[in-house]
C-alpha positions as CSV (number, residue, x, y, z in Angstrom):
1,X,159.7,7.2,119.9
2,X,156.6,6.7,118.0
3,X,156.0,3.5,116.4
4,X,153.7,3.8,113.1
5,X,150.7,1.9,112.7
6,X,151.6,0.1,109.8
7,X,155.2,-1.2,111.4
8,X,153.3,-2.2,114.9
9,X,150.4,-4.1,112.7
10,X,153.2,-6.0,110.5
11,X,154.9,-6.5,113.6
12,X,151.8,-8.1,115.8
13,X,151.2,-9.9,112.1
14,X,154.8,-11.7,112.6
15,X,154.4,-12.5,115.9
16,X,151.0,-14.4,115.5
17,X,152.6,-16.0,112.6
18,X,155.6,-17.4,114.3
19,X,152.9,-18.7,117.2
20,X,150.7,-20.1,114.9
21,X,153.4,-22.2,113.2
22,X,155.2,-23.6,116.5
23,X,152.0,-25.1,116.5
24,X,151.9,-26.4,113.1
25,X,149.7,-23.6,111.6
26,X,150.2,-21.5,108.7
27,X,147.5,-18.9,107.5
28,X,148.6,-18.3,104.1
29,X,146.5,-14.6,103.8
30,X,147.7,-13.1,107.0
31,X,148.7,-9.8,106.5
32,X,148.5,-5.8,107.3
33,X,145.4,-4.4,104.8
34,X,146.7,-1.8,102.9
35,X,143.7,0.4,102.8
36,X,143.3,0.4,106.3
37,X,146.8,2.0,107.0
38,X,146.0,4.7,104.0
39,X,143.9,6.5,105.6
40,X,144.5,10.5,107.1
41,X,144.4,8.6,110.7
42,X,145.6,5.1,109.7
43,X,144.0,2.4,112.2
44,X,145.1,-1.3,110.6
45,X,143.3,-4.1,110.3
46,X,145.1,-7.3,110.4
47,X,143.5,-9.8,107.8
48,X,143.4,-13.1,108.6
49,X,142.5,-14.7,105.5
50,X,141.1,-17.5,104.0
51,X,142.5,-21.1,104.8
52,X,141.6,-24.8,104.3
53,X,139.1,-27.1,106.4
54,X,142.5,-29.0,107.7
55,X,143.8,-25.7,108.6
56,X,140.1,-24.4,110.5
57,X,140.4,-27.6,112.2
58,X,143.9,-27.3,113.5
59,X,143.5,-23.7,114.6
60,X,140.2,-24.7,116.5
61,X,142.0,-27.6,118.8
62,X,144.7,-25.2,119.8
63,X,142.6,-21.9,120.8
64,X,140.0,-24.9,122.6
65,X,143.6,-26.6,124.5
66,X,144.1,-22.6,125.1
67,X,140.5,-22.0,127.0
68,X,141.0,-25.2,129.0
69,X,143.9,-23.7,130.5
């Protein structure tokens, strides 16, 4: 079975979402870009948006706990 690139991107999308908010992070742009999944040999781009300083400083302590490991 074939998966389409569009439902494996939204897919991948969900699951960083639900990791990001066990730890208390929520990127309000993330999503699939349409544009990239309209073309002849769709290859999606995953758009991670634009979020607050609170938010930039939250997401950088958990990826640096994350490369300590």
């Amino acid at each position: 079975m074939t998966t389409e690139p569009h439902t494996e991107a939204r897919a991948a999308c969900d699951e960083l979402a639900a990791v990001l908010r066990q730890a208390g992070i929520v990127l309000p742009s993330l999503g699939v870009d349409p544009v990239s999944c309209a073309r002849p040999y769709p290859r999606p781009l995953v758009e991670l948006g634009r979020c607050n300083l609170e938010t930039v400083r939250r997401l950088t302590a958990v990826l640096g706990r994350g490369a300590d490991r």
